[in-house]
N, C-alpha and C positions, 0 to 999 in steps of 0.2 A: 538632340532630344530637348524637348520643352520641359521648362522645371518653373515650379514656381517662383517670383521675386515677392517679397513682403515689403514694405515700408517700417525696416525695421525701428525708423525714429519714431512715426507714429504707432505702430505697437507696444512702445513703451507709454503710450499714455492715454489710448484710447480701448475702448472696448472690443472682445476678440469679434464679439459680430459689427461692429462697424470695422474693424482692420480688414477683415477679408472680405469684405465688397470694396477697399482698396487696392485690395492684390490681384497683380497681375502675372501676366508668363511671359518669357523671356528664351529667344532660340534664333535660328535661324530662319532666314523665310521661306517657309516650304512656295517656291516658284512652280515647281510641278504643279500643285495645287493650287495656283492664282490661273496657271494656263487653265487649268482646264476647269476653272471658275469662269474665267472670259469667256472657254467657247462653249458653254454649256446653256444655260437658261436663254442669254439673250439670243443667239443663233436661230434658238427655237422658236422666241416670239417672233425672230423677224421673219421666220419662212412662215409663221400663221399670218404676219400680217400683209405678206406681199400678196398672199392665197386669200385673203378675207374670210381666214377662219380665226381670229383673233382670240376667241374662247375656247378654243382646244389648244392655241397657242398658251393662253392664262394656265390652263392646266399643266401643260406640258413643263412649263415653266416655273411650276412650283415644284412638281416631282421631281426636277433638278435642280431648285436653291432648297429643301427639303434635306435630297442627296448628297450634296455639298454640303452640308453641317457635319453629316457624317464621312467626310471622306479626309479621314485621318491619316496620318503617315503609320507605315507597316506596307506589307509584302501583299501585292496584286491579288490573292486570293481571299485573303483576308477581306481585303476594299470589297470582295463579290459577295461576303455574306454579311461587313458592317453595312454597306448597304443596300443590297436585293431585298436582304429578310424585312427590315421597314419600311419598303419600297412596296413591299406585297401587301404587310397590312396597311397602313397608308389608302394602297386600291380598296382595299376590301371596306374600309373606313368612306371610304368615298359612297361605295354604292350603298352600304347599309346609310348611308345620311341623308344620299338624295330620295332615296322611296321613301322613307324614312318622313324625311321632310316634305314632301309632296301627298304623304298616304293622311297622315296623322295631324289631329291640333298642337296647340300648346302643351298641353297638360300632358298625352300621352308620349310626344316628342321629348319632352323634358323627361318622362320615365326610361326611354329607352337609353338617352344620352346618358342617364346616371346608371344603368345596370352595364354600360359599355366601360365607362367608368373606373365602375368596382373590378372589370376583367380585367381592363388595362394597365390600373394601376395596381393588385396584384402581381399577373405577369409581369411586373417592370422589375419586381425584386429578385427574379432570377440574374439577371446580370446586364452589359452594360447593354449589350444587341437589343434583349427584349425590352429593355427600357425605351429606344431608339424605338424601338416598333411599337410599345405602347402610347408614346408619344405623338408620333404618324398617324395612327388607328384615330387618335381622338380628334388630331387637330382636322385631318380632313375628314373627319364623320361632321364635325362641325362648320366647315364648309363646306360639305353637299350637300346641310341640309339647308342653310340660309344663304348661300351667293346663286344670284339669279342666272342661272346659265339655261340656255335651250337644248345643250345635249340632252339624253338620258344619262342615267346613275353607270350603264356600265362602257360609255363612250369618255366618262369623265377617266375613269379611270383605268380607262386602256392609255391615254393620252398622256396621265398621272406616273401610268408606270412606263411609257416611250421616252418621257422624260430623265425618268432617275435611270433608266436603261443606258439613254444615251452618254449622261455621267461615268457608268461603268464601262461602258466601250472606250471611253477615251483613257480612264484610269488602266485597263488592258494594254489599250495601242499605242501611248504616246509612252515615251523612255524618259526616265528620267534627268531633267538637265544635270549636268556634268557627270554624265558615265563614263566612263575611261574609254580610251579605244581600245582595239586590241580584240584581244578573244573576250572582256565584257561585254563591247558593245554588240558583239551578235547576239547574246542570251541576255539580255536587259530585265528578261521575264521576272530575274531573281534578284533585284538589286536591292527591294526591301527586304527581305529574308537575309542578302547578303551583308548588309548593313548592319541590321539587329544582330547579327554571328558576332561581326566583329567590336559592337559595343560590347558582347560579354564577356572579350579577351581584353579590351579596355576597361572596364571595370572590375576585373580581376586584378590587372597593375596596378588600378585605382585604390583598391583594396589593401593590395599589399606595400605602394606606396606609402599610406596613412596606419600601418599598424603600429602601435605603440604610440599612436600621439590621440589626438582630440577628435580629430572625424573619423576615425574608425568603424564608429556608428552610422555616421549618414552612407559612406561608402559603402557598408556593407548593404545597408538601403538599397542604396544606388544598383547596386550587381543584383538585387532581388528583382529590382526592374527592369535592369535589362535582360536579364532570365524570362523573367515572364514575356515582356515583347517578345524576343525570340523563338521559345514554347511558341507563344499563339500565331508570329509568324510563318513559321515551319509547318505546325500541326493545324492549319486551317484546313475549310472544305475542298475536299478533291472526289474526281473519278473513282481514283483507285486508290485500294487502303494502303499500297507503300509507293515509293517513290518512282517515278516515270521516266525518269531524265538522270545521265550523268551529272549534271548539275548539281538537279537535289541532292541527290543522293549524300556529295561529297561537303554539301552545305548542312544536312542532315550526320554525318560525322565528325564534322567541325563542331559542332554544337554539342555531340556526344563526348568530344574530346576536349570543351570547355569542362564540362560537368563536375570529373576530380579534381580539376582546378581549383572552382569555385569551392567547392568542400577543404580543401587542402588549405585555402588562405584563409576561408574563415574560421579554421581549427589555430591557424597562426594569428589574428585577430584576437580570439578566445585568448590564446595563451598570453600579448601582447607584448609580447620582445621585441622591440625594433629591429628592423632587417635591413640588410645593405642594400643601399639602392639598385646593385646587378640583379637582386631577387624580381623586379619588375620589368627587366626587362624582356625576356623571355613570352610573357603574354602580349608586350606590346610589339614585338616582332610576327607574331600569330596572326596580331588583329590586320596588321599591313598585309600581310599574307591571303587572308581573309577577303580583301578589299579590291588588292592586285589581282588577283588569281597565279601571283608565282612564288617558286618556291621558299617557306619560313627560312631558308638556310640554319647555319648554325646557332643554337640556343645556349646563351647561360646557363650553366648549371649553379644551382645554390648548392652550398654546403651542408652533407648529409648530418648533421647532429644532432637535430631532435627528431620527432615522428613526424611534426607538419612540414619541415623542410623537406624531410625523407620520402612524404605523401605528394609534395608538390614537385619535385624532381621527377618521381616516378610517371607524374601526370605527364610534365613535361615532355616525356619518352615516350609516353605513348599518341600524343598531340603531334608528334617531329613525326609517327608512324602513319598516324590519320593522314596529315595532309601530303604525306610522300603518296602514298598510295591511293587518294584520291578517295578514298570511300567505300572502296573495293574490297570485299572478301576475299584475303590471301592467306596463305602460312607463310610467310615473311617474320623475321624473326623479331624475339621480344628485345627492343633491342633502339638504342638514340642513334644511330649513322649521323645524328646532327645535332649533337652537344658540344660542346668546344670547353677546355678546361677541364673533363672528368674522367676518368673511365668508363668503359662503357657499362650501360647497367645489365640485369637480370638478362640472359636470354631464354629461348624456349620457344611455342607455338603461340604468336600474340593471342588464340582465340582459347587457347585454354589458361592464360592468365585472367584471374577475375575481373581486371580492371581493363582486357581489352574484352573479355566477353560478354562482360555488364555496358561497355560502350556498343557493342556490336547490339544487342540486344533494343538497347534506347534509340539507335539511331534507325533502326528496323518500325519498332512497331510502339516504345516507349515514351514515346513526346506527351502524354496526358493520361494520368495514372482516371479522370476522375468521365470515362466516358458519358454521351449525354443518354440519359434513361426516364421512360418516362414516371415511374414511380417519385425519381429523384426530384423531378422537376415538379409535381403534384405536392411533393412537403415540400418546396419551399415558397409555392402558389399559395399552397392551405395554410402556410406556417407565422408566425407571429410578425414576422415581417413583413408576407402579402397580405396579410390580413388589414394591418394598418395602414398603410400606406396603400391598397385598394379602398378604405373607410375614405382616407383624407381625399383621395382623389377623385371618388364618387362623389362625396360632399361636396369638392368644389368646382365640377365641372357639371353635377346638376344645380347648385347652385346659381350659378354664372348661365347656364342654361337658360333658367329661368326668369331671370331678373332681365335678361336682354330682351326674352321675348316679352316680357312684360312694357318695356321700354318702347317697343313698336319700331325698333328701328332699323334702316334698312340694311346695316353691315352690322345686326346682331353677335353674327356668325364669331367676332372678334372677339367677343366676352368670353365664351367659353376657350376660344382655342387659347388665348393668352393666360388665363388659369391652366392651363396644359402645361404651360411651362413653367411657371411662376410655381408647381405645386410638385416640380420636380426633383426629389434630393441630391442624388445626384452631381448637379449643376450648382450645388452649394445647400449654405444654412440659410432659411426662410425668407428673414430681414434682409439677406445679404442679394440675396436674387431679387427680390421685390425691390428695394433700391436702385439697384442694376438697371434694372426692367423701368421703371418709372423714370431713369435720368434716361436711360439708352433709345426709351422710345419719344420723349420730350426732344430731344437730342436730333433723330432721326425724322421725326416729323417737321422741324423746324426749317433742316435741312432740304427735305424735300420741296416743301413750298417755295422754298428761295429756286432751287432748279426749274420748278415747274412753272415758275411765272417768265422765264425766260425760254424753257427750250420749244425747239417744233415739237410739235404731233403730229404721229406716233414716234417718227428718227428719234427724237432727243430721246424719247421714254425709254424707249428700246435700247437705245445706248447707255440708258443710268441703268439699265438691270445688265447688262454686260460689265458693267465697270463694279456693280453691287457684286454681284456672284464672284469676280476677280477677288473681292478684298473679305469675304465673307473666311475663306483662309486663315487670311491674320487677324481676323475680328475675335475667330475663337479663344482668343488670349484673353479675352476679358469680357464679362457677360452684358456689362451694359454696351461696350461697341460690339458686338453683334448683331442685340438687339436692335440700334441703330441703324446698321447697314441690313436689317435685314427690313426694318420699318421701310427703307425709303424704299426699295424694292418691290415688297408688298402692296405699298401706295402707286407705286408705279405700274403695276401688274390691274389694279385696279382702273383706273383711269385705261387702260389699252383695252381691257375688256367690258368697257361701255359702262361704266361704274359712276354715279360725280365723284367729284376729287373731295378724301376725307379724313383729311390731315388733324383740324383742330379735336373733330370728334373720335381717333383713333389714338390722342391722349385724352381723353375723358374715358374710354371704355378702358385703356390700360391702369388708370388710375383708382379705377371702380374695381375692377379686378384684382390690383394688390390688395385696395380696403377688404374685399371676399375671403380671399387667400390668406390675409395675416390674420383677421377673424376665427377664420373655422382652423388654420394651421393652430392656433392656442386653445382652441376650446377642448375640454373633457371630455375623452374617447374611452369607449368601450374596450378593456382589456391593458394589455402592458404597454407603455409610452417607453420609448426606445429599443422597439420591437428590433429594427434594422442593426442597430446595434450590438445587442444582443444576442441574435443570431450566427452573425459573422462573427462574434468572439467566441461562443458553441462549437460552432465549425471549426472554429483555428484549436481549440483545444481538444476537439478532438484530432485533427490533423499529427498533432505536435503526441498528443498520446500514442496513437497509432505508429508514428515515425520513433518514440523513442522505445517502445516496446522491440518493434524490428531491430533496433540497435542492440539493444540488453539481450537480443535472442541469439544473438555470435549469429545469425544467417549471412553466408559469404555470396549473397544474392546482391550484387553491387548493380543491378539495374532498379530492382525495386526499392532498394534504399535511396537513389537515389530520384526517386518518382515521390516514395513517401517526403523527401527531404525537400520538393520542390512544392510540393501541396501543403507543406507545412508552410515555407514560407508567403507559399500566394494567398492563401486565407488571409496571413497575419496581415501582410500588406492590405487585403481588404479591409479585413477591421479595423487596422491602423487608419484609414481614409475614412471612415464611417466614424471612426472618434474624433477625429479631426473636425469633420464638418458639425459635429452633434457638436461641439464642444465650443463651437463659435457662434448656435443660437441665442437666444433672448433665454437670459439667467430660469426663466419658467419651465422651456423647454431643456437646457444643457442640463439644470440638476437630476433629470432622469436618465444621465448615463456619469453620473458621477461615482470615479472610481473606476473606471473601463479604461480607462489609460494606462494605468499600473498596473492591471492584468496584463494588456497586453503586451506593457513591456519588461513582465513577467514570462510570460512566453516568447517574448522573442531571445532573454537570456538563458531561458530552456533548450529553444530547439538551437540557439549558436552551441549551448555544452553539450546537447545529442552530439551534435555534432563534432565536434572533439574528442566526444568519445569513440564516435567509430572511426576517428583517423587513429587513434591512439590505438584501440582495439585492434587495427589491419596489421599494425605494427608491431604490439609488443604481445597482444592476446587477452590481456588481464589490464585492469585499469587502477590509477593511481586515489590512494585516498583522496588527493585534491579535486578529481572527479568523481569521486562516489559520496563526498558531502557536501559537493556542489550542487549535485541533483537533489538530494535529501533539504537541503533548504531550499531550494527553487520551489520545488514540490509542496513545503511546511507555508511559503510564502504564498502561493500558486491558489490554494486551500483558504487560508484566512482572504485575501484579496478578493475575490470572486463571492466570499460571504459576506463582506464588507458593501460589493457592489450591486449586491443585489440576486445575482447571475444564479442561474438551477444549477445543481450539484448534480447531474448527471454523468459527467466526465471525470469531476473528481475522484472516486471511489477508484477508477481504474489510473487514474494518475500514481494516486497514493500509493497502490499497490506496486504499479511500475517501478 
C-alpha cells in the first residue's frame, strides 16, 4: 500500500501549503503497472506509424497515457470501471470539441467550453471515478477542439477509446508478477481482491498490536483503509448481482469474516488495555491464509475476560469456520476445530448464530450499504459542493479558454486542458498543485529537448513514449514528476503527429495557466467557501448518527450494523482527506474550514464508542456508565464544535436526542 512520506524536518518550519507540495508517497513498485505502462501507448504509435496513420496513432496514444493515470492497484474489476467510465467521457469530450471547434468562433467555443465546465466540475464531486471522468471530458474537449487532426470528431474518439481499451485488456490479461504457483496461479483473475482481503487481517494485528500505546490512532486509520480498499475491491461492477466463482465467493466470506474482527479490536483500542502479543496473532495467520489459499490451521485463542477479547475470540471461531468451508453454505457446527489452547466454543447451526448469519448475509449481498441512485447522486451534483467547485472550474477552464484563443496560438488547446488539472482538488491544495505543475512541467520540457536533439524520427519518439507510459506508475507518487513524464510524452506525441516541436512554449502556457488558476482559485465566490468540506463532514455525521442510533436500538441485525459501521467510517475517512487538503491552502482559503478537524475528530471518537458499545451490548446486554457518559459528552462536544465551525445543525438535533 502507498502511504504518504512528509518531510517531517521541514514541516517543522515551513508552511502547511509549501510542506505538502514537498510530500511524497512511498511503497513498493507496482511492476504490473510499469509492464503494462511500456506495452501500452507506445505499441500503439508504433503500429500508426509503421501504417502512416500517425494521427489516430496520437489519439490512440493518449486514451492509453490518459488510462494509465488511472490505473491504480486494486482488483481487475475495479481497473474496468476506474477506467472505462473516464475512457467513455473522455470520447464523448472529444467529439463534443471537434464539431465544437470546427462549427463555432471564438466567443461562442469559449461559451460552450465553460458550461461543459460547470457539468464537469460538478459531477467530479461525486467521487473519485466522476472526478477522473470529468477530468477526461474537459481535457480532450479541449483538444478536439484546437489540435489539428484530419480525422473527424467521432474517428478521434473511437481511436481515444481503442486506446484506453487496450489499457484494460492487458490490466485483464496479464497476471500479476509474483503470483504464487499452485492453485493461485490458475485464478490470478482475484489476486487484487485477494490481496486487499488479506491487508484487513493485517491491519487487524496492526491494530491490536498498537493497543494501549501511541499509534493506536493511526492503526485504526489504517484498518479503515484497508476496509474500504477491500469493500470497493469485492463490490466492484459485475454481470451478476452475487458471486460467479468459487473463488469469490470464498474471498467474498473472508472479508465477512474480517468484519467482527475489525469491530472486536477496535472496541479493545477504545478500551486501551494492552494485549499480549499472542492476541495478534491469530489475524496474521488468516492474512497468510488469505494469500496462500491454504489452510489458516490452528488459531490463538485470547483469553476470555473482558467483552472485546470475548468478541474477538468469538470472531476468531467463526473466521477458522469461513475459511474451512470455503464460503460455502453449510450447517456445520458453531464451533473453532482450529483454536489451539482453549476449549471449544458455543456450538449450534453457524447460520442461526447472529455472527455467522450477519457474515452470511454481508458476504451474499452486503458489501455496500450506500447503492448508486440517481436522486442521490443529483444532491450531491446540485449540492454545496458541486456547486462550487463546478463555479471554480467553469471559471477556470472558460477562462484559459479564452485567453488562449485570444493569444492565436497554435497548441492553444494546452491552456485550457492544463487548468483541468491544476483546478483539481482532489490532486491536492491549490498552491501545492500549481507549484508541482510549474516545476514538473519546466522539468519535463527541459528534458524533452535534450532527447529530442539527439534521438531519430519517429524510432526515438516512439520509444520516449513507451519508456514515458512505463514510469508514469511511479510518477504518481508525486504530482510534479508526473506532470514531468507526462510533459515529455505529450511533446513527443506532438512532434509524431506532425505538430513543430513545442517545448519552450508548453512552459509559458503552463505558467499562464497556474497565474489563471491561483487567480480565480482565491477570488470571492458566490455562496459557502468550503463547500467540499463541509459536505463530507454532513455526510459523516449523519453516517455516525444513523450507526449509533442502530446500536442504542439493541437490533441483533449484525449485518446491517455492520454496513452502518463501515459507512460511518468511509465518510470520516473522506472528510478526514478533505480536511487535510483544505488545511494546507493559502491561510485566505484554510480559514474557511477552520474548526472541521475537531469535529471530525469528534466523530471518529463517537463512532470508535458506537462501537464499543455494541461489542459490550452483544455481550453483557446493558452498558456500563463509562459508556453511557462517554457518549453524553461526545455528543455535548459534537454540538458546541460543529457551531464553533460554522457547520448546519441539521444532524445535531438527532445526535442530541440519540
Amino acid at each position: 500500500m502507498v502511504v504518504p512520506r512528509p518531510f517531517s524536518a521541514a514541516s517543522r518550519v515551513l508552511p502547511p501549503w509549501l510542506t505538502h507540495a514537498l510530500r511524497t508517497q512511498r511503497g513498493p513498485v507496482p511492476w504490473n503497472a510499469v509492464v503494462r505502462g511500456a506495452l501500452a501507448a507506445g505499441p500503439l504509435l508504433l503500429a500508426a506509424v509503421l501504417t502512416g496513420r500517425e494521427s489516430l496513432g496520437v489519439m490512440a496514444a493518449l486514451g492509453a497515457m490518459l488510462a494509465g493515470i488511472n490505473d491504480r492497484p486494486g482488483s481487475r474489476r475495479v481497473a474496468v470501471h476506474r477506467i472505462g467510465v473516464p475512457a467513455l467521457a473522455g470520447a464523448a469530450g472529444l467529439v463534443v470539441g471537434t464539431y465544437a471547434g470546427e462549427g463555432l468562433g471564438a466567443v461562442p467555443l469559449t461559451l460552450i467550453l465553460t458550461a461543459l465546465g460547470l457539468l464537469a466540475g460538478a459531477v467530479s464531486a461525486v467521487g473519485p471515478v466522476a472526478s477522473g471522468a470529468g477530468t477526461q471530458l474537459l481535457v480532450a474537449a479541449a483538444i478536439g477542439a484546437g489540435m489539428p487532426l484530419p480525422e473527424a470528431g467521432w474517428q478521434r474518439a473511437l481511436f481515444f477509446l481503442a486506446g484506453a481499451g487496450w489499457l484494460i485488456v492487458l490490466r485483464l490479461a496479464l497476471p500479476t508478477p509474483g503470483t504464487k504457483s499452485g492453485t493461485l496461479a490458475v485464478d490470478f483473475r482475484f489476486d487484487g481482491e485477494r490481496d486487499a482481503v488479506a491487508d484487513v487481517y493485517d491491519a487487524v494485528a496492526g491494530l491490536l498490536t498498537a493497543v494501549g500505546g501511541g499509534q493506536a490512532g493511526a492503526r485504526r486509520a489504517a484498518l479503515t483503509a484497508a476496509l474500504d480498499h477491500a469493500q470497493d475491491a469485492l463490490a466492484g461492477p459485475r454481470l451478476r448481482r452475487y458471486a460467479s466463482s468459487s473463488a469469490e465467493r470464498r474471498l467474498r466470506a473472508q472479508y465477512a469474516a474480517a468484519l467482527p474482527l475489525a469491530e472486536a479490536a477496535t472496541a479493545l483500542a477504545w478500551a486501551g488495555d494492552a494485549l499480549p502479543a499472542r492476541t495478534a496473532e491469530g489475524p496474521r495467520r488468516l492474512a497468510a491464509a488469505v494469500r496462500t489459499g491454504a489452510p489458516c490451521g490452528p488459531l490463538p485463542a485470547p483469553a476470555r475476560t473482558v467483552p472485546g477479547l470475548r468478541a474477538l475470540d468469538d470472531a476468531l471461531l467463526h473466521a477458522a469456520e469461513a475459511f474451512d468451508r470455503g464460503g460455502k453454505k453449510t450447517g456445520s457446527a458453531w464451533d473453532a476445530g482450529g483454536r489451539d489452547g482453549q476449549e471449544p466454543g458455543p456450538r449450534g447451526d453457524a447460520g442461526s448464530h447472529p455472527l455467522g448469519r450477519g457474515a452470511e448475509q454481508t458476504a451474499h449481498k452486503g458489501l455496500h450499504l450506500r447503492p448508486l441512485r440517481v436522486t442521490a447522486l443529483l444532491r450531491t451534483v446540485t449540492g454545496t459542493a458541486g456547486r462550487e467547485y463546478g463555479f471554480r472550474v467553469a471559471l477556470c477552464y472558460g477562462a484559459s479558454a479564452a485567453v488562449a484563443q485570444a493569444l492565436h496560438h497554435v497548441h492553444w488547446y494546452w491552456l485550457p486542458a492544463t487548468a483541468v488539472f491544476l483546478v483539481k482538488p482532489d490532486l491536492g491544495p491549490l498552491v501545492s498543485r500549481v507549484l508541482n505543475r510549474a516545476a514538473g512541467t519546466v522539468l519535463g520540457a527541459l528534458v524533452f529537448a535534450g532527447f529530442a536533439a539527439v534521438l531519430p524520427r519517429p524510432e526515438g519518439l516512439v520509444a520516449l513514449v513507451a519508456v514515458s507510459g512505463a514510469l508514469i506508475p511511479v510518477a504518481t507518487r508525486h504530482f510534479a514528476a508526473q506532470t514531468a513524464v507526462v510533459t515529455v510524452l505529450v511533446l513527443a506525441l506532438v512532434i509524431v503527429g506532425g505538430e513543430p516541436e513545442a517545448s519552450w512554449s508548453r512552459i509559458g502556457e503552463t505558467l499562464l495557466a497556474c497565474a489563471i488558476v491561483l487567480i480565480v482559485g482565491h477570488l470571492p465566490a458566490p455562496g459557502q467557501r468550503g463547500g467540499n468540506v463541509k459536505a463530507r463532514l454532513a455526510s459523516a455525521t449523519d453516517a455516525a448518527h444513523a450507526y449509533l442510533t442502530h446500536v442504542l436500538s439493541a437490533t441483533d441485525d449484525r449485518a446491517a450494523r455492520w454496513a452502518l459501521r463501515r459507512e460511518a467510517y468511509r465518510t470520516l475517512a473522506e472528510a478526514r482527506a478533505a480536511i487535510d487538503r483544505a488545511s494546507a491552502e493559502l491561510p485566505t482559503l484554510a480559514r474557511h474550514t477552520e474548526g472541521t478537524d475537531e469535529v471530525a475528530a469528534t466523530l471518529e471518537r463517537l463512532v470508535d464508542t458506537t462501537t464499543a458499545c455494541a461489542v459490550h451490548l452483544d455481550d453483557t446486554g446493558r452498558l456500563t456508565p463509562r459508556h453511557t457518559e462517554r457518549l453524553a459528552t461526545l455528543l455535548d462536544e459534537l454540538v458546541d464544535q460543529r457551531e464553533r465551525a460554522g457547520l448546519a445543525a441539521e444532524s445535531t438535533p438527532g445526535l442530541r436526542s440519540a
